[in-house]
KEPA-704125 format. One record per residue: residue number from 1; residue in three letters; x, y negated, z of N, C-alpha, C, O in turn. Coordinates in steps of 0.2 Angstrom, whole numbers, padded with zeros to 4 digits. Example, Ala and Ser with C-alpha at 12.3 -4.5 7.8 and 13.67 -1.06 7.14 Angstrom:
% residues 2
{seq->1	type->Ala	n.east->0066	n.north->0028	n.up->0039	ca.east->0062	ca.north->0022	ca.up->0039	c.east->0066	c.north->0016	c.up->0039	o.east->0071	o.north->0017	o.up->0042}
{seq->2	type->Ser	n.east->0064	n.north->0011	n.up->0035	ca.east->0068	ca.north->0005	ca.up->0036	c.east->0064	c.north->0000	c.up->0039	o.east->0067	o.north->-0006	o.up->0040}
END
This chain:
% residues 75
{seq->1	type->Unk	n.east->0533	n.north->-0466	n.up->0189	ca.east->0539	ca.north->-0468	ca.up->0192	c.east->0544	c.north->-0463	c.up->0189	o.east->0544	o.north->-0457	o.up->0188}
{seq->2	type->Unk	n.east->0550	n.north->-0467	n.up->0187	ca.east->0555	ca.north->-0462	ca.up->0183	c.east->0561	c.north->-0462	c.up->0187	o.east->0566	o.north->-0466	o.up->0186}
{seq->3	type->Unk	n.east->0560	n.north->-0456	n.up->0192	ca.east->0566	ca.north->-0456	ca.up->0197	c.east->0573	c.north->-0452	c.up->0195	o.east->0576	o.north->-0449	o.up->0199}
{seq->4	type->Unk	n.east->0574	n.north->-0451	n.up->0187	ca.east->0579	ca.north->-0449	ca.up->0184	c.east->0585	c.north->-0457	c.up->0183	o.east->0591	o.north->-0456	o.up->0182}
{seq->5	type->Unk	n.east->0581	n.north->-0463	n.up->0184	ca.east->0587	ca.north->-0469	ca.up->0186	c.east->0587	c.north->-0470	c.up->0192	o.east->0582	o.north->-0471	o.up->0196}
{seq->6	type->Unk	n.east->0593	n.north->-0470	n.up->0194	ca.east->0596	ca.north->-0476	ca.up->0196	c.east->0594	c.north->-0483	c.up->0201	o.east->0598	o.north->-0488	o.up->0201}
{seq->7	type->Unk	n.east->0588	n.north->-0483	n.up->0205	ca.east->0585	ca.north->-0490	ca.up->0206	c.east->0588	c.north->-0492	c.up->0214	o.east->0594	o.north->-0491	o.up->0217}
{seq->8	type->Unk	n.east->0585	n.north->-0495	n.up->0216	ca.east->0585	ca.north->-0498	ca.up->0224	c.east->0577	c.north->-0498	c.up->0225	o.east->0574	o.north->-0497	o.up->0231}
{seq->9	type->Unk	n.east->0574	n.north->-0498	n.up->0219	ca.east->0566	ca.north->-0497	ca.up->0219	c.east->0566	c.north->-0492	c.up->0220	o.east->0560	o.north->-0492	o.up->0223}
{seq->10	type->Unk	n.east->0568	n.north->-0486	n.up->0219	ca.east->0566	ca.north->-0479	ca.up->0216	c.east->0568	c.north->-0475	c.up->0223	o.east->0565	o.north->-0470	o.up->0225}
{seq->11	type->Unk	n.east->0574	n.north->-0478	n.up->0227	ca.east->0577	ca.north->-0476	ca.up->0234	c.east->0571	c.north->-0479	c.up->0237	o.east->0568	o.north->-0474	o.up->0239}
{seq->12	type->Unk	n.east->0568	n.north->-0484	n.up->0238	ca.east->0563	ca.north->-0485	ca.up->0244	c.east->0557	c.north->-0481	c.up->0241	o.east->0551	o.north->-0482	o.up->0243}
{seq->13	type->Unk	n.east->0558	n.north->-0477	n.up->0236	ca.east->0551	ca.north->-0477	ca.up->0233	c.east->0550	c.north->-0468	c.up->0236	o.east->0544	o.north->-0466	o.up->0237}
{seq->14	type->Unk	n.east->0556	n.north->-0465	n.up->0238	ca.east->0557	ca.north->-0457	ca.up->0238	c.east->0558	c.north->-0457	c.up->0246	o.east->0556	o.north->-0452	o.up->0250}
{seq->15	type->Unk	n.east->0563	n.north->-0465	n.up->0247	ca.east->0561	ca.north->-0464	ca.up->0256	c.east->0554	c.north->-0464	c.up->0259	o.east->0553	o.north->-0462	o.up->0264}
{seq->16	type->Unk	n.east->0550	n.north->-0468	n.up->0256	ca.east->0545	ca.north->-0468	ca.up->0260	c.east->0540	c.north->-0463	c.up->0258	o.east->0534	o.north->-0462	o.up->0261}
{seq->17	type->Unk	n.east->0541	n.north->-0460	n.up->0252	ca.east->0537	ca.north->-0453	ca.up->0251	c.east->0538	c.north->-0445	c.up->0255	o.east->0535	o.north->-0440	o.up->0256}
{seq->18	type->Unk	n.east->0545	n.north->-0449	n.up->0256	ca.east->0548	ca.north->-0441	ca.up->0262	c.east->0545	c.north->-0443	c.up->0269	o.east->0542	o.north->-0439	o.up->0272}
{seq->19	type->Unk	n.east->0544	n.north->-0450	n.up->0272	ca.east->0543	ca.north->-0452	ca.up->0277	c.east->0536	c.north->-0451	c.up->0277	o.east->0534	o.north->-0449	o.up->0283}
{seq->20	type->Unk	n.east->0531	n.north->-0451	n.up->0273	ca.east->0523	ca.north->-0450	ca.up->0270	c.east->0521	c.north->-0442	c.up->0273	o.east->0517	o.north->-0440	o.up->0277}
{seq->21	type->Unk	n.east->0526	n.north->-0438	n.up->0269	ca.east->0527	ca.north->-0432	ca.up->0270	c.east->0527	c.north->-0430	c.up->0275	o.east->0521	o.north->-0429	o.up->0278}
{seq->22	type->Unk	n.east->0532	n.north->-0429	n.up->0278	ca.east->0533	ca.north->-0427	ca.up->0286	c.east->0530	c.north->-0429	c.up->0287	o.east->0526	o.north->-0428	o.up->0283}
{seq->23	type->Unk	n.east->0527	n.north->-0433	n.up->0290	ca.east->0522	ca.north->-0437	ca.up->0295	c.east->0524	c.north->-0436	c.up->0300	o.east->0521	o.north->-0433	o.up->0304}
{seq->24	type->Unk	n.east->0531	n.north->-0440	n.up->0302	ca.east->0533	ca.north->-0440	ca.up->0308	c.east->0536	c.north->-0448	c.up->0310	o.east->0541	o.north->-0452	o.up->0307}
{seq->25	type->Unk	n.east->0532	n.north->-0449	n.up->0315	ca.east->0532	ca.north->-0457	ca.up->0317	c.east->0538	c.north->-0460	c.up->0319	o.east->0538	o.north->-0466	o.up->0320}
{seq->26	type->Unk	n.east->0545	n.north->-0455	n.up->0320	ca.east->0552	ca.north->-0459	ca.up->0324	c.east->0556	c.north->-0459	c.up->0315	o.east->0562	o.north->-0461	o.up->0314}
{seq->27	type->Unk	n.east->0551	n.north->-0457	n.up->0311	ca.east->0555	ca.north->-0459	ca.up->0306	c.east->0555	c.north->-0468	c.up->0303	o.east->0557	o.north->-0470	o.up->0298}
{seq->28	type->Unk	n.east->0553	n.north->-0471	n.up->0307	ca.east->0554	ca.north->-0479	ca.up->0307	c.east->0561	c.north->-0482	c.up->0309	o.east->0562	o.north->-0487	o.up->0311}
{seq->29	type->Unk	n.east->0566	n.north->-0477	n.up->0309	ca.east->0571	ca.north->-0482	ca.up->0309	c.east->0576	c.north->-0479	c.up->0303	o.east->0582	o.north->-0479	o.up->0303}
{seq->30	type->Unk	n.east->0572	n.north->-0476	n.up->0299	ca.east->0578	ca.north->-0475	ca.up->0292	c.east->0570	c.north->-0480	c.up->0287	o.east->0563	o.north->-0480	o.up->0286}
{seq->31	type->Unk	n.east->0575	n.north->-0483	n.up->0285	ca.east->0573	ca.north->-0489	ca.up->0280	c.east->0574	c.north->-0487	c.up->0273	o.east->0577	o.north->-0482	o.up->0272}
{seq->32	type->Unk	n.east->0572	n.north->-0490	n.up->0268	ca.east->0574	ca.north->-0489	ca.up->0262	c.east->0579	c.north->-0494	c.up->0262	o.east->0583	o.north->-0492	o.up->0257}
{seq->33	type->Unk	n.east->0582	n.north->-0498	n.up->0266	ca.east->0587	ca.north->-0503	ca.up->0268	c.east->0593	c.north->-0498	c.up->0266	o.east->0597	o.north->-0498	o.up->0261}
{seq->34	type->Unk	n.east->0592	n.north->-0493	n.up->0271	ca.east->0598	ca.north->-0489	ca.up->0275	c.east->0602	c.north->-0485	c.up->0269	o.east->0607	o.north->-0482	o.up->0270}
{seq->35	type->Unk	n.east->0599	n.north->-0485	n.up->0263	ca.east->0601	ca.north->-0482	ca.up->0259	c.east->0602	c.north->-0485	c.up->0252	o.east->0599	o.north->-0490	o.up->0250}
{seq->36	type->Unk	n.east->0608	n.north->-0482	n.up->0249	ca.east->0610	ca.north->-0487	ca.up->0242	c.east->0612	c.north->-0479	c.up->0235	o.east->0613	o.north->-0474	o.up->0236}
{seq->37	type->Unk	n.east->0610	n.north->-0484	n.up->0229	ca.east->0611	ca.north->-0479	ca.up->0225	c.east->0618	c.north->-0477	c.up->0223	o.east->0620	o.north->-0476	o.up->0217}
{seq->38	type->Unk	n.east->0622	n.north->-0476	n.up->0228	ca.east->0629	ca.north->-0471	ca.up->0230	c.east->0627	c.north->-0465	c.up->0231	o.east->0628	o.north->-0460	o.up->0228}
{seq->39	type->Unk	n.east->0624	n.north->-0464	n.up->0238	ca.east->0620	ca.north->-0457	ca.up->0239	c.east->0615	c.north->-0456	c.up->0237	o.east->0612	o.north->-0452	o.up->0240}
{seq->40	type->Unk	n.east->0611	n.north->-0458	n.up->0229	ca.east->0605	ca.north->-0458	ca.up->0224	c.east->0605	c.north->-0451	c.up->0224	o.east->0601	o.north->-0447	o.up->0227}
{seq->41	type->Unk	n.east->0608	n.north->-0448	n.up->0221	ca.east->0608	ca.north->-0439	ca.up->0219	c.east->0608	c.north->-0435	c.up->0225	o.east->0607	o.north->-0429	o.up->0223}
{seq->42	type->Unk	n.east->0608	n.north->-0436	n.up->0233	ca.east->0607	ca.north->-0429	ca.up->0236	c.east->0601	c.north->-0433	c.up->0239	o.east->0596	o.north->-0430	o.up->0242}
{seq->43	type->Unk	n.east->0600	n.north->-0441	n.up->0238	ca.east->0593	ca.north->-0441	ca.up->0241	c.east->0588	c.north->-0440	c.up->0238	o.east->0582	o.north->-0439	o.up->0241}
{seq->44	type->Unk	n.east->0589	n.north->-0440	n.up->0232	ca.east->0583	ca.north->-0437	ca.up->0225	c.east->0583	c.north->-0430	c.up->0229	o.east->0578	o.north->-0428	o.up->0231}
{seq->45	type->Unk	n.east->0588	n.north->-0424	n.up->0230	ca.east->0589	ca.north->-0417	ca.up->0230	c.east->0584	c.north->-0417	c.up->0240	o.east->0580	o.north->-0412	o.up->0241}
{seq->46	type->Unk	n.east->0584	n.north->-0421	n.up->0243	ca.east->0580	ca.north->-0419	ca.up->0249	c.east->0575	c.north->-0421	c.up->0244	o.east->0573	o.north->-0416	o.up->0240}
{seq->47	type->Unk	n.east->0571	n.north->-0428	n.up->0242	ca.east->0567	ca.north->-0430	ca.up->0241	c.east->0563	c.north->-0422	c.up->0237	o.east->0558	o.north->-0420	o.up->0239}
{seq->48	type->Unk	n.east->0567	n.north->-0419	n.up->0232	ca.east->0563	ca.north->-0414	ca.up->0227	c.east->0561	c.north->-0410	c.up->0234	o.east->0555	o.north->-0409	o.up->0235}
{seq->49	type->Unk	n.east->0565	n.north->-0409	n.up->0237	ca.east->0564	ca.north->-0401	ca.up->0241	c.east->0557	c.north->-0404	c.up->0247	o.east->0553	o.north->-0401	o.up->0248}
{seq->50	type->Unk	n.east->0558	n.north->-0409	n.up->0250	ca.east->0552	ca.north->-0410	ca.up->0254	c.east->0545	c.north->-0411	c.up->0249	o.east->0540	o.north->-0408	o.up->0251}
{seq->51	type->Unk	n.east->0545	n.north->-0414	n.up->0242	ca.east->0538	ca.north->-0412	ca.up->0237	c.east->0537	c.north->-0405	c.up->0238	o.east->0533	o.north->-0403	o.up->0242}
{seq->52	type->Unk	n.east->0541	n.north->-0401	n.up->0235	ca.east->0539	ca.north->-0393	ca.up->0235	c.east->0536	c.north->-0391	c.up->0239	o.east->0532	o.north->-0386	o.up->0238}
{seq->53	type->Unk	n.east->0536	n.north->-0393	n.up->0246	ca.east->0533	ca.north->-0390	ca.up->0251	c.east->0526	c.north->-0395	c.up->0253	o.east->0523	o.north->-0400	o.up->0252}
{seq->54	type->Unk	n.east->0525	n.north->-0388	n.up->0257	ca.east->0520	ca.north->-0389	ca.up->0262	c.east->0516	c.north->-0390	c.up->0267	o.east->0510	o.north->-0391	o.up->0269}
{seq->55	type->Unk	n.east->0523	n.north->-0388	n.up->0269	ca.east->0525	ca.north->-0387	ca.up->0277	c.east->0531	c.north->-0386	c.up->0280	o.east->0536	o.north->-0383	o.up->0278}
{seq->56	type->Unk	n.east->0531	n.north->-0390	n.up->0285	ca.east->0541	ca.north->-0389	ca.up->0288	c.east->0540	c.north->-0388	c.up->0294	o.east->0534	o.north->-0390	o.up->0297}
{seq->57	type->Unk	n.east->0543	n.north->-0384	n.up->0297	ca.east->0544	ca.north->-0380	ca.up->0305	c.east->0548	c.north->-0386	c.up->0308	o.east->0551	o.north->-0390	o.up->0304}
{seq->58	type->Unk	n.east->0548	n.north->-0387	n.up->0314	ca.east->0551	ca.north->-0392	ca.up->0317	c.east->0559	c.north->-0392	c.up->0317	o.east->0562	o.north->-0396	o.up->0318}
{seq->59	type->Unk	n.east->0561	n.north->-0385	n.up->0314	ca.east->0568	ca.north->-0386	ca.up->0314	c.east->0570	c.north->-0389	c.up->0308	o.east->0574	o.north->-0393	o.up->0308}
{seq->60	type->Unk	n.east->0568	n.north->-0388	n.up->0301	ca.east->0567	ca.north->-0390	ca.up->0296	c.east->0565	c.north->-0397	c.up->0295	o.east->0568	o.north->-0400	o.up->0291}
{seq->61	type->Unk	n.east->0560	n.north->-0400	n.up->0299	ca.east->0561	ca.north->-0409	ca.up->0303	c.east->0565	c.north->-0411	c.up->0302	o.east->0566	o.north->-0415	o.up->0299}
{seq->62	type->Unk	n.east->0571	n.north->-0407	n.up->0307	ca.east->0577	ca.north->-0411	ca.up->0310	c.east->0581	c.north->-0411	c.up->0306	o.east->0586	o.north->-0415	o.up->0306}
{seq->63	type->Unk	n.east->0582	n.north->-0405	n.up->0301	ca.east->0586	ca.north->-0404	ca.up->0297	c.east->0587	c.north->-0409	c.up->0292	o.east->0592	o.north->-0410	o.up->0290}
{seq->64	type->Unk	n.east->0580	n.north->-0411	n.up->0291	ca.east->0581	ca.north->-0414	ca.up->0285	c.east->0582	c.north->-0421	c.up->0287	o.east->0584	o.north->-0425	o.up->0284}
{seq->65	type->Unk	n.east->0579	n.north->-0424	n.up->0296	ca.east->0581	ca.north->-0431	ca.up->0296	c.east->0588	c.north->-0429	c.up->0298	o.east->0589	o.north->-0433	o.up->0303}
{seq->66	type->Unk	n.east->0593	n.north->-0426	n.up->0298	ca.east->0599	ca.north->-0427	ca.up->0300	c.east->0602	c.north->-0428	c.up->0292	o.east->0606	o.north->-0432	o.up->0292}
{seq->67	type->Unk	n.east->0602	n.north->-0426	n.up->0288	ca.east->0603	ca.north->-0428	ca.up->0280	c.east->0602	c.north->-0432	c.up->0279	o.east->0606	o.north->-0436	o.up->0275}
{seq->68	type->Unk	n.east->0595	n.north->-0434	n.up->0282	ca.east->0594	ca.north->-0443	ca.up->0279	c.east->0601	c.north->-0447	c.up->0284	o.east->0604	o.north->-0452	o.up->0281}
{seq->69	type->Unk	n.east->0601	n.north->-0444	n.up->0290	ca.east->0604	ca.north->-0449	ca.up->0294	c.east->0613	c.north->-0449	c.up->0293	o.east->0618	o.north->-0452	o.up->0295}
{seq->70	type->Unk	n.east->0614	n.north->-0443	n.up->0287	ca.east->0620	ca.north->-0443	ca.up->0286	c.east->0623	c.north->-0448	c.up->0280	o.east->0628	o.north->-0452	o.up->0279}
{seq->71	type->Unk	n.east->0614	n.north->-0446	n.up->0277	ca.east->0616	ca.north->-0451	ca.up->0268	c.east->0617	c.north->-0457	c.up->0270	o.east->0621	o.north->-0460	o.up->0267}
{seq->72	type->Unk	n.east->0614	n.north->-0460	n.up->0276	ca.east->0613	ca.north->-0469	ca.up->0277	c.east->0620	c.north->-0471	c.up->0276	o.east->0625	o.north->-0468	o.up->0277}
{seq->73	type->Unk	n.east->0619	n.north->-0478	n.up->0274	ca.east->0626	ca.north->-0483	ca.up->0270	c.east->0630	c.north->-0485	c.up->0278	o.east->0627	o.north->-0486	o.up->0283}
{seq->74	type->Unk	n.east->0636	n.north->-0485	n.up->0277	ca.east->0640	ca.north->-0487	ca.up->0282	c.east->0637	c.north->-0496	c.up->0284	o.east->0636	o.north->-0500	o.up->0280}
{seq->75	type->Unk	n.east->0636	n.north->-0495	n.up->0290	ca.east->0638	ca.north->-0504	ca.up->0289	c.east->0644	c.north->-0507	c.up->0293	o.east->0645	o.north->-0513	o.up->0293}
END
C-alpha cells in the first residue's frame, strides 16, 4: 500500500488500521465515509503515530479519537 497518494482507498485503508489498532469498539461510528482526501495529511500524521506504538493509556485513546473526530468532513 502506497499511502504517500492521495486515495479514498488509502483513507479507509489507515482508518480501519487505526480502528484495528486501538481495539476499541465505540470506534464504529468513524467511518472511512467520515473522512475525505482534504484532511489526507494529518490523518496519515495520526495514522504514522498510532503504527509506532504499542500501547495508548486511555487518555491517549481519547486524544486521538477526538482528532479523528475533528478531521471528520462537514456534512
Amino acid at each position: 500500500m502506497n499511502l504517500s497518494q492521495k486515495s479514498n482507498e488509502n483513507v479507509e485503508y489507515m482508518v480501519e488500521k487505526i480502528k484495528e489498532k486501538l481495539k476499541v469498539l465505540n470506534f464504529g461510528a468513524i467511518k472511512p465515509t467520515h473522512f475525505d482526501e482534504e484532511m489526507y495529511e494529518e490523518l496519515r500524521d495520526i495514522y504514522d503515530l498510532v503504527m509506532k506504538k504499542n500501547s495508548f493509556s486511555p487518555n491517549e485513546m481519547q486524544a486521538i479519537a477526538e482528532e479523528l473526530g475533528n478531521l471528520r468532513k462537514n456534512k
